[in-house]
C-alpha positions as CSV (number, residue, x, y, z in Angstrom):
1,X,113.3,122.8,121.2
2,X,112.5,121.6,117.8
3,X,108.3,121.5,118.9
4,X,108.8,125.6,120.1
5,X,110.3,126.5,116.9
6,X,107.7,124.4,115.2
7,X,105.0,126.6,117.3
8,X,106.5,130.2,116.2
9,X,108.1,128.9,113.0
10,X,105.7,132.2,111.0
11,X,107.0,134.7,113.9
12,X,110.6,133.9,112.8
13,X,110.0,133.9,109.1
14,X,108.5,137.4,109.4
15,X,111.6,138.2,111.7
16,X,114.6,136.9,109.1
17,X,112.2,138.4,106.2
18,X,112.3,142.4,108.6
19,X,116.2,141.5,109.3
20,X,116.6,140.9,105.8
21,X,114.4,144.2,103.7
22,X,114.8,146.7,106.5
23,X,118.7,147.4,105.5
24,X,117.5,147.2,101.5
25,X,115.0,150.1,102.5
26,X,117.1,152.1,104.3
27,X,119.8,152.1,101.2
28,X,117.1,152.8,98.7
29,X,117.1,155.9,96.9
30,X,114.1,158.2,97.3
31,X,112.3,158.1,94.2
32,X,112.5,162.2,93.6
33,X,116.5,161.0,93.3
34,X,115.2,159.7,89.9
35,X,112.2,161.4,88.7
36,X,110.8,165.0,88.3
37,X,108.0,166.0,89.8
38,X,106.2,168.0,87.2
39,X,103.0,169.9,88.2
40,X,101.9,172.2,85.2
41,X,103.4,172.3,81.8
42,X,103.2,174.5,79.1
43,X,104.0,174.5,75.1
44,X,104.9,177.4,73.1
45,X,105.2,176.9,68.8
46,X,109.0,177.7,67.2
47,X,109.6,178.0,63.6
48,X,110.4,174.3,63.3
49,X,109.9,173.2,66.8
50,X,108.6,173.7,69.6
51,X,109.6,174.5,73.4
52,X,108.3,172.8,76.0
53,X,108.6,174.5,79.7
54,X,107.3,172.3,82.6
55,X,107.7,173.4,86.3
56,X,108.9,170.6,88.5
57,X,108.8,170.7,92.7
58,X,112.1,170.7,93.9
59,X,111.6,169.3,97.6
60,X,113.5,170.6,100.6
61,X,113.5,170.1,104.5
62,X,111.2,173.0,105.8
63,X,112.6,175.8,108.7
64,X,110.6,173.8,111.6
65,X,111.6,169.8,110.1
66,X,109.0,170.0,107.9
67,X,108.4,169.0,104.3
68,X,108.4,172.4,102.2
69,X,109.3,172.9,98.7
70,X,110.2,174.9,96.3
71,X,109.2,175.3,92.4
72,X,111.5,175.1,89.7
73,X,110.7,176.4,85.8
74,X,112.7,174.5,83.2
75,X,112.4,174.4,79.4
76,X,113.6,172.5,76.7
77,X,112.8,172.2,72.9
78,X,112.4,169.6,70.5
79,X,110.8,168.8,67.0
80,X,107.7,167.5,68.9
81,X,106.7,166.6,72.2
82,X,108.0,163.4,72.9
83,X,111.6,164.8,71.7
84,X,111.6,168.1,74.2
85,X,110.8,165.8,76.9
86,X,113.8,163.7,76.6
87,X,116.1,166.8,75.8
88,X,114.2,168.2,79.1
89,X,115.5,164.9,80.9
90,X,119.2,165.4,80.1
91,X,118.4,169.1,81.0
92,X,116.9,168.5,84.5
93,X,118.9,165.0,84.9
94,X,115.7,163.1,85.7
95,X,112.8,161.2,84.5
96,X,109.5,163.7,83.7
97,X,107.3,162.6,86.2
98,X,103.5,163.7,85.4
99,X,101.3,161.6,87.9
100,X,101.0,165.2,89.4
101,X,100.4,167.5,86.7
102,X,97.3,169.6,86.6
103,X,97.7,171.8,83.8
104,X,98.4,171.2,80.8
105,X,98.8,175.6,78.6
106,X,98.9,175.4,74.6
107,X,99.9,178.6,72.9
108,X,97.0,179.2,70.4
109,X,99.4,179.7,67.7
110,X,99.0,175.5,68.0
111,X,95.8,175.3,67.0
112,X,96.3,176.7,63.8
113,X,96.5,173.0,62.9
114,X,94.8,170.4,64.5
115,X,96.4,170.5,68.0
116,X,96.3,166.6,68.5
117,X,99.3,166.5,67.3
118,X,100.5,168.2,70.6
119,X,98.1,166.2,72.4
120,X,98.7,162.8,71.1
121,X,101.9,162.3,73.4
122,X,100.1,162.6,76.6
123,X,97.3,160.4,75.4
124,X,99.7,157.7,74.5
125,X,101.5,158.4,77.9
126,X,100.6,156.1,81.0
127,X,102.5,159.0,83.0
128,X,99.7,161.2,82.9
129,X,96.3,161.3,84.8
130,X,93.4,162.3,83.5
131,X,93.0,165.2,85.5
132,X,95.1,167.9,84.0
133,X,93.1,170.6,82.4
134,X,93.6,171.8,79.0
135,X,94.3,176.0,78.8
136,X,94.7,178.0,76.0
137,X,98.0,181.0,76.8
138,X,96.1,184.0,75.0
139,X,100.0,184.7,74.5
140,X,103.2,182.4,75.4
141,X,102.6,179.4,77.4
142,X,105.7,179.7,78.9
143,X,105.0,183.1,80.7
144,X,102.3,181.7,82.5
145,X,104.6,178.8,83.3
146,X,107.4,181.0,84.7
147,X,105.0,183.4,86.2
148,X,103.2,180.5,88.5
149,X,106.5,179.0,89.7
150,X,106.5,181.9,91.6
151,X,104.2,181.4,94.6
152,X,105.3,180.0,97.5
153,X,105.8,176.6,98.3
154,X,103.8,173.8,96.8
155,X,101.1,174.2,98.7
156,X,100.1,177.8,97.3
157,X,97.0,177.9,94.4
158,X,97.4,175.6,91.3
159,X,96.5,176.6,87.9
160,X,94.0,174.6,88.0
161,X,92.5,175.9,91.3
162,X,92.2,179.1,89.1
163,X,89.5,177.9,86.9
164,X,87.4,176.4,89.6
165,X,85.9,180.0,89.2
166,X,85.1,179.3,85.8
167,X,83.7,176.2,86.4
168,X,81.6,177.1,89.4
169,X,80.5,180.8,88.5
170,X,81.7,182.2,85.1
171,X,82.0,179.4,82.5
172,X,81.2,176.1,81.3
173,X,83.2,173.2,82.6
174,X,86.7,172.9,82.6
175,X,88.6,170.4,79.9
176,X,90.8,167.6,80.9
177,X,92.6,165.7,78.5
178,X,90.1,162.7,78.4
179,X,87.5,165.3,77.7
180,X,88.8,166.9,75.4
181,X,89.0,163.7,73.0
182,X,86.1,162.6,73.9
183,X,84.5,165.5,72.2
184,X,87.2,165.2,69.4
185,X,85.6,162.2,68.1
186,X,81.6,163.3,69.1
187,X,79.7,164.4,66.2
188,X,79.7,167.5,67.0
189,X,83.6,167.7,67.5
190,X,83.3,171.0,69.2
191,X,84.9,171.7,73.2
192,X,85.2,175.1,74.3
193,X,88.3,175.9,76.0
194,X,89.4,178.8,78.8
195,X,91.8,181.1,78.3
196,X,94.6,182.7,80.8
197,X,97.4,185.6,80.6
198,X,99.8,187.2,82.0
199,X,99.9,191.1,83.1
200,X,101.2,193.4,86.0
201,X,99.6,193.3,89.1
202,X,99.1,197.5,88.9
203,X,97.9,197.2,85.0
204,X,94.9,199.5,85.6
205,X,93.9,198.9,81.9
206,X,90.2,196.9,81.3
207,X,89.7,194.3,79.3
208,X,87.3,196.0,76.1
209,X,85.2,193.0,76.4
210,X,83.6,194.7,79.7
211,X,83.6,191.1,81.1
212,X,81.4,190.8,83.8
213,X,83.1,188.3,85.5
214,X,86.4,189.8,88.0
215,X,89.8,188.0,86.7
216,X,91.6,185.6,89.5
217,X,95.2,186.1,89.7
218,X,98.0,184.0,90.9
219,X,100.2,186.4,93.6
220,X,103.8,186.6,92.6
221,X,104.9,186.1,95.9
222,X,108.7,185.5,95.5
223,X,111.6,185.0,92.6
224,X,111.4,182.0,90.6
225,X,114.5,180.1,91.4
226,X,114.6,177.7,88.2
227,X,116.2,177.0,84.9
228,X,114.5,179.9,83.4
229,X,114.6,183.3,85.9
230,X,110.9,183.7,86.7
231,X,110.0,187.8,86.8
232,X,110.7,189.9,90.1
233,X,109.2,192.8,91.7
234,X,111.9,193.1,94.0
235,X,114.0,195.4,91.8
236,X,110.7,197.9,91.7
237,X,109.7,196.3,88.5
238,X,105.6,195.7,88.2
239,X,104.7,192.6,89.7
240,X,103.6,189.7,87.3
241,X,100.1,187.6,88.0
242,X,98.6,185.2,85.8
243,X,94.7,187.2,84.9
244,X,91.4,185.3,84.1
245,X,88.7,187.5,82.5
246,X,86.7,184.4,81.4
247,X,87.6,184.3,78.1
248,X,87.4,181.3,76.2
249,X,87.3,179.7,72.9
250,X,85.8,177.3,70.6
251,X,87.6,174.4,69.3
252,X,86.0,172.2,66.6
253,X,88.3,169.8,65.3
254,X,91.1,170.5,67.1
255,X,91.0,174.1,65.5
256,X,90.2,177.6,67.1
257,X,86.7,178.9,65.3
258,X,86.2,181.4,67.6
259,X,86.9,183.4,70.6
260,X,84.1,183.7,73.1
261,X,83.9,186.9,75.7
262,X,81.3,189.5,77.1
263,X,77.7,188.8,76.3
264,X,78.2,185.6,74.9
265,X,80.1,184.6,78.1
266,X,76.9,185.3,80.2
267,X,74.7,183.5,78.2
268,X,76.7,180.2,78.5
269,X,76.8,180.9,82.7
270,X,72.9,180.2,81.9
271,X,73.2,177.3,79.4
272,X,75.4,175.4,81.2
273,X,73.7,173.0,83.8
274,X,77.3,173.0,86.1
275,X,77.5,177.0,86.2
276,X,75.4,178.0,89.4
277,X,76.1,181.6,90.1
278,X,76.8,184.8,87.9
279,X,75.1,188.4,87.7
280,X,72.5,189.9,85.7
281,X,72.4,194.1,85.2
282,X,69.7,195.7,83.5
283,X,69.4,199.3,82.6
284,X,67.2,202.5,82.4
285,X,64.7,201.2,84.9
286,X,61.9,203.6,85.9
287,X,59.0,202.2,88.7
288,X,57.9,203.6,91.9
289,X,61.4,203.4,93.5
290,X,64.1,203.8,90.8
291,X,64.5,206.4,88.2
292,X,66.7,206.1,85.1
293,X,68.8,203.4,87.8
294,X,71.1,200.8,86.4
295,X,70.7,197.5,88.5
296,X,72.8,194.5,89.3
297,X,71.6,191.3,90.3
298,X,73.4,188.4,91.9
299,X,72.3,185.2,90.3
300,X,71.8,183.5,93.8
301,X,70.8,180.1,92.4
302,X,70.1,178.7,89.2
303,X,68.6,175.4,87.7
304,X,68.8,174.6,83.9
305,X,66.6,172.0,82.0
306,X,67.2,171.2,78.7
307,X,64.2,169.9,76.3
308,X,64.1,168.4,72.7
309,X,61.5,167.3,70.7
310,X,60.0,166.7,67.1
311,X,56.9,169.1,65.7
312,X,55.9,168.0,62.3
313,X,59.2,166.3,61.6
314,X,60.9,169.7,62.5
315,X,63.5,169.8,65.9
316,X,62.7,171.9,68.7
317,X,65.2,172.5,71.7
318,X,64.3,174.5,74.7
319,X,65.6,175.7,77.6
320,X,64.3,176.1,81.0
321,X,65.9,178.6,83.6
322,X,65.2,178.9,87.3
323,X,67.1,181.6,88.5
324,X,66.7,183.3,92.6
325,X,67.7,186.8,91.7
326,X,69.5,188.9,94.7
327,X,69.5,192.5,94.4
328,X,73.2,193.2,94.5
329,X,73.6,197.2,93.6
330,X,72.1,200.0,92.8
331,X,73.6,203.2,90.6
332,X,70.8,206.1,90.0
333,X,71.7,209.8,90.5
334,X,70.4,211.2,93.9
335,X,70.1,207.8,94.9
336,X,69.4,207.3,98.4
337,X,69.7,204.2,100.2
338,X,68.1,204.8,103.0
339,X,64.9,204.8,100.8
340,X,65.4,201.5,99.9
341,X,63.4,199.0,100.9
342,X,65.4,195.7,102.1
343,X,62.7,193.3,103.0
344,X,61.0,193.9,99.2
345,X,60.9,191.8,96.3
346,X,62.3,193.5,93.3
347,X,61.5,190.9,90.5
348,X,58.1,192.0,89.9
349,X,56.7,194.7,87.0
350,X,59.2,196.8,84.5
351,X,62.5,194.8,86.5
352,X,60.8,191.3,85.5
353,X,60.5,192.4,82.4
354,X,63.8,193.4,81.6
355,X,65.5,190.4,82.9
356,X,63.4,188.4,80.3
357,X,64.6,190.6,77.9
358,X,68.4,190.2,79.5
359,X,68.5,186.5,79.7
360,X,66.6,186.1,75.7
361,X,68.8,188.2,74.2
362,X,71.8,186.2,76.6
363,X,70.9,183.3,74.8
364,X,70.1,184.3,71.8
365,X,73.7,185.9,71.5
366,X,75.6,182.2,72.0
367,X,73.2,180.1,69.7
368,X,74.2,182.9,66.8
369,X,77.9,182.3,67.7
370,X,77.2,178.5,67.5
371,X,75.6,178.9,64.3
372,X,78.0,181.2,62.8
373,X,80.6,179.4,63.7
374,X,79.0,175.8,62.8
375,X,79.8,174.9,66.7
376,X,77.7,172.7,68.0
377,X,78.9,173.4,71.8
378,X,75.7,173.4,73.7
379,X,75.3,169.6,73.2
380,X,71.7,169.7,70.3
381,X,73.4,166.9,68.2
382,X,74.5,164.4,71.3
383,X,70.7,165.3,72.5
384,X,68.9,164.4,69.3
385,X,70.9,161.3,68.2
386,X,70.8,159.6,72.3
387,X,66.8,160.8,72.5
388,X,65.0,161.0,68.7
389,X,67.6,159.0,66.9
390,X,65.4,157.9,64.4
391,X,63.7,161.3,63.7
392,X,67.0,163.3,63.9
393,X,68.4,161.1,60.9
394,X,65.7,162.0,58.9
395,X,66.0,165.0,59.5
396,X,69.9,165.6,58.7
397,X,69.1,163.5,55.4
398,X,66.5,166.0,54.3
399,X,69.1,169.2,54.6
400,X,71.7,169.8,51.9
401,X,74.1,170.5,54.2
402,X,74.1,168.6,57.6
403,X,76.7,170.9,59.1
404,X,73.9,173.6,58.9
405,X,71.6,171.6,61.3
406,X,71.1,174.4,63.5
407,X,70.2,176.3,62.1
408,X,66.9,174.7,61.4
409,X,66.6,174.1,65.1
410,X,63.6,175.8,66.2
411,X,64.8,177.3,70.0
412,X,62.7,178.4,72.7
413,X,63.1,179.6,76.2
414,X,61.0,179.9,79.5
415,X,62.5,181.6,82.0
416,X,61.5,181.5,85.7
417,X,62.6,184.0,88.2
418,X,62.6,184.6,92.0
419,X,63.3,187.6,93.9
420,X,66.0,186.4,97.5
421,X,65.3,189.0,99.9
């Protein structure tokens, strides 16, 4: 007896060990007994405070046994961040937790001042992962808060999801927290940032920067059932979406120096190397098959290469653009489009020439923000100092200002198109 028990002495340790934790399991608590789950949070400026509003998933058994749930808006407010969040603790009786958030909206009354000072607490924080994406609220953060919390369920778009357009087709690269500070504390101190609103879903009025680029929308599907009543269209009251025109804005120092739309907008789709797609319309074109005729071109593919170099002690930067052009409409009185040729390749003659001029003057319009503005968003400082370091110190040191640097960046461009049939 004693030699069997010997023999399958680890088979009954694992046994008493099972006996012993399976009825501690069972008794434990679920851990959304104790802690919020927060998934987007915003942060609007008071007088002397500030309110924070955070929606939290509130989880539920689904109609066929499933897992469903719904989403909650709460708000609290506080003399900084770390304070709301413990008044929003008492508020929603739970811990805050953010291991889920994606979105992190800043009113841009915040940056008036250096808006690390909203920041810091989630930096400091080992709640938080890196991937939640900073957003300017062109108005209150809290809007766009209470207005998401309406979709259905937690599995409907994220805020987040919202700016994959901008990252993939109409803007620069999103910002994360991590990114954001690690620009911070680059020379150049300069991130650019998007921007989101809130409007009603039958708001028929444009945006007067003539954006290009369509705005995404989040559906207001149902009522918000939180701590803060989100807005209905049940009672025939417009319904409320969250809009993205593109927008954006520069922050240097943790400060807004600018706000970015239109033109300027399209020329960083062709700066920035992550930015793949976008449009290109040229006007008053007059060949052998148009007349007068305004055309729009799909950017079908696109490649940017960067270059920087010394002539003569003096910088020189330029870009490189490979762009597959698509023909993508047509608008010319008596136009026909029968006539139209499918199986041609437009880029060619007075249309070539007029992109060149489109993309130039593109370009030309966001290096003249950069240097009004003393930006340095397009990255010339990083390049210089990581590939001249030597020459681009001499450089700065022969200036009297070295936050005018570029403007004594010579800047050129060759441009490279194709015609997609």
């Amino acid at each position: 007896m004693l030699n069997r028990l010997k023999r399958y002495r680890l088979v009954l340790i694992f046994g008493l060990i099972t006996i012993i934790l399976i009825p501690f399991s069972l008794s434990k608590p679920a851990e959304t007994e104790n802690v919020a789950v927060v998934t987007s949070i915003g942060i609007d400026k008071l007088e002397n405070e500030i309110e924070l509003s955070v929606n939290v998933v509130v989880p539920n058994n689904g109609a066929n046994g499933g897992f469903e749930g719904t989403v909650k808006t709460f708000s609290s407010k506080g003399e900084n961040v770390s304070s709301a969040f413990s008044n929003l603790s008492l508020i929603v009786g739970k811990l805050p937790g953010l291991a889920h958030c994606d979105s992190i909206i800043l009113n841009k009354e915040l940056f008036e001042e250096d808006v690390t000072k909203y920041l810091d607490y989630f930096v400091r924080t080992n709640n938080l992962t890196s991937n939640a994406v900073v957003i300017v609220a062109k108005e209150k953060a809290k809007d766009i808060i209470k207005t998401s919390a309406t979709q259905k369920g937690i599995r409907a778009i994220t805020l987040s999801d919202i700016l994959t357009l901008n990252n993939e087709f109409s803007l620069m690269n999103t910002s994360n927290v991590d990114k954001f500070y690690i620009n911070y504390f680059s020379p150049a101190k300069t991130i650019i940032l998007p921007v989101l609103t809130t409007g009603n879903s039958d708001d028929s009025q444009e945006q007067d920067s003539q954006n290009s680029q369509s705005s995404s929308s989040l559906q207001n599907s149902s009522n918000a059932q939180s701590g803060e009543s989100g807005s209905s269209s049940g009672n025939g009251s417009p319904e409320k979406i969250i809009k993205n025109f593109g927008d954006a804005v520069i922050v240097k120092q943790g400060k807004i120096v600018e706000e970015i739309k239109g033109e300027v907008i399209e020329g960083l789709n062709l700066i920035s190397k992550e930015t793949n797609r976008g449009h290109i319309k040229i006007e008053d074109v007059t060949n052998d098959l148009f007349k007068n005729a305004n055309l729009s071109f799909e950017i079908f593919d696109k490649k940017t290469k960067v270059k920087g170099y010394f002539v003569n002690g003096q910088p020189v930067f330029n870009f490189k653009f490979d762009l597959v052009l698509k023909l993508e409409e047509v608008s010319m009185e008596g136009f026909k489009i029968e006539s139209m040729q499918m199986t041609k390749n437009f880029i060619e003659g007075e249309i070539k020439s007029k992109i060149n001029e489109k993309v130039q003057k593109e370009v030309s319009s966001v290096l003249n923000v950069a240097k009004q503005s003393k930006s340095d968003f397009v990255g010339i400082y990083n390049y210089f100092h990581k590939f001249y370091n030597n020459e681009w110190s001499k450089f700065l040191n022969s200036l009297n200002n070295k936050d005018d640097y570029l403007n004594y960046i010579v800047f050129t461009c060759n441009i490279n198109l194709q015609g997609k049939i």
